[in-house]
C-alpha positions as CSV (number, residue, x, y, z in Angstrom):
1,X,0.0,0.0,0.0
2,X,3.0,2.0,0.9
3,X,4.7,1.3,-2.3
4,X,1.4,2.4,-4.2
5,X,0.8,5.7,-2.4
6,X,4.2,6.6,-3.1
7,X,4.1,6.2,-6.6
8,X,0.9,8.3,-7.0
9,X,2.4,11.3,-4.7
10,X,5.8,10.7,-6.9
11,X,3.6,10.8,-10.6
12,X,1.3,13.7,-8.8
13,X,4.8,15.7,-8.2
14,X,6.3,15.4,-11.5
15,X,2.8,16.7,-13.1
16,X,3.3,19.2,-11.7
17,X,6.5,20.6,-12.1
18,X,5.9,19.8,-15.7
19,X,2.9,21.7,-16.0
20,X,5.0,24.6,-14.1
21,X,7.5,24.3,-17.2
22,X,5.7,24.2,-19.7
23,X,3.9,27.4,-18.7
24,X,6.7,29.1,-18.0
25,X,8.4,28.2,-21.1
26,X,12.3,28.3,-21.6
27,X,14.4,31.0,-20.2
28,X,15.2,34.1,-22.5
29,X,18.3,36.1,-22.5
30,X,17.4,39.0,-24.3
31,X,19.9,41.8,-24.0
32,X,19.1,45.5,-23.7
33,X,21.0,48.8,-24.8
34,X,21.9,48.9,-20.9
35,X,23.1,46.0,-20.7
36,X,25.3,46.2,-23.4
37,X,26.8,49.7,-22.3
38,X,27.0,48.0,-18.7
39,X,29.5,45.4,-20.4
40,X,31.3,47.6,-22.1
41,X,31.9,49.8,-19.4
42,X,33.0,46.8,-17.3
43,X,35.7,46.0,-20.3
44,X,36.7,49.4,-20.4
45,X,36.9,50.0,-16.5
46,X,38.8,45.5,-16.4
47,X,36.1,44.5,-14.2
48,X,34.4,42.0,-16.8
49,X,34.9,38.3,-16.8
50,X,36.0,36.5,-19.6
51,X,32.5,34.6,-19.3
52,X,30.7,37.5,-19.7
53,X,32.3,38.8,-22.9
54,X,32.4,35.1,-24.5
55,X,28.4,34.9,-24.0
56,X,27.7,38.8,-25.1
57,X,30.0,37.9,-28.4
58,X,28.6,34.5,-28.9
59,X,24.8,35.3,-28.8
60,X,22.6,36.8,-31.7
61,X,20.8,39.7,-31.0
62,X,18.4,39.1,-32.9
63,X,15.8,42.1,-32.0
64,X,18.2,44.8,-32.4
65,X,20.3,45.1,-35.6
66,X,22.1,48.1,-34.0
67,X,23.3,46.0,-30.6
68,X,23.7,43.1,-33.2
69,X,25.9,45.3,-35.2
70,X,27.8,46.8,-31.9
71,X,28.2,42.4,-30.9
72,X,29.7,41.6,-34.4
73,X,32.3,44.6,-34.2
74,X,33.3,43.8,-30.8
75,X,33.9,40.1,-32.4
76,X,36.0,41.4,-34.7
77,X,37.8,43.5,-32.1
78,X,38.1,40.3,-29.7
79,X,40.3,38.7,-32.6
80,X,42.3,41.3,-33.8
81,X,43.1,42.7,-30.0
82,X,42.4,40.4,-27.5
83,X,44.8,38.9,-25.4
84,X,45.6,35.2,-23.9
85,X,45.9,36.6,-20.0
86,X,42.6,36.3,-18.1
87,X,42.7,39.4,-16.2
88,X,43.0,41.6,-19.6
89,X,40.5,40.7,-22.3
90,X,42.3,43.2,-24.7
91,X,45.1,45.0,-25.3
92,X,45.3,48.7,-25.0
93,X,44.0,49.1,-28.6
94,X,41.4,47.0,-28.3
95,X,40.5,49.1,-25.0
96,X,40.3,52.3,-27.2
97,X,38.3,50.7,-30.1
98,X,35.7,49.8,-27.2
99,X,35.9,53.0,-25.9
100,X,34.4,54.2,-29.4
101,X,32.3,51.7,-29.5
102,X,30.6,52.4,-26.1
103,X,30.8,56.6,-27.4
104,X,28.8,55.5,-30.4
105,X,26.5,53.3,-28.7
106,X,25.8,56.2,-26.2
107,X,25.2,58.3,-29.3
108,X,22.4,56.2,-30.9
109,X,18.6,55.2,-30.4
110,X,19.2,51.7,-29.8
């Protein structure tokens, strides 16, 4: 009887936590103008971590061709100027093409 009550309890919890994800639906990182002058700030000033640039370079932005634009430059600076140490994530003239970057950025309706 044991065995039998604790299969319906056990079937009764998954239900429901998969009735809770499916409503929820998947998570969605959807990035902003501020938080893309947030990051780029935090490049500029050394406080970002090398996870944090590899996800903003390696996600689409889809919803915004002028943050999409902004990711696909800062690609292209990544592999020109970036470097191999983990505290600096580019070199000084990477630093100052970011620094336009985040100017222009500031500039526009994004």
């Amino acid at each position: 009887m044991s065995l039998l009550l604790t299969l319906v309890a056990t079937f009764i919890f998954v239900l429901i936590a998969v009735l809770i994800f499916l409503r929820t639906g998947p998570p969605v990182y959807r990035l902003e103008k501020e938080n893309v002058v947030e990051l780029l700030r935090l490049v500029l000033n050394g406080n970002a971590t090398t996870n944090d640039w590899e996800v903003f370079l390696g996600l689409p932005i889809r919803h915004n061709e002028i943050l999409e634009n902004i990711r696909l430059r800062c690609q292209v600076i990544s592999k020109v100027e970036g470097t191999n140490h983990p505290s600096d994530l580019l070199t000084e003239q990477g630093v100052e093409k970011i620094q336009k970057l985040l100017i222009e950025l500031l500039e526009t309706d994004a």
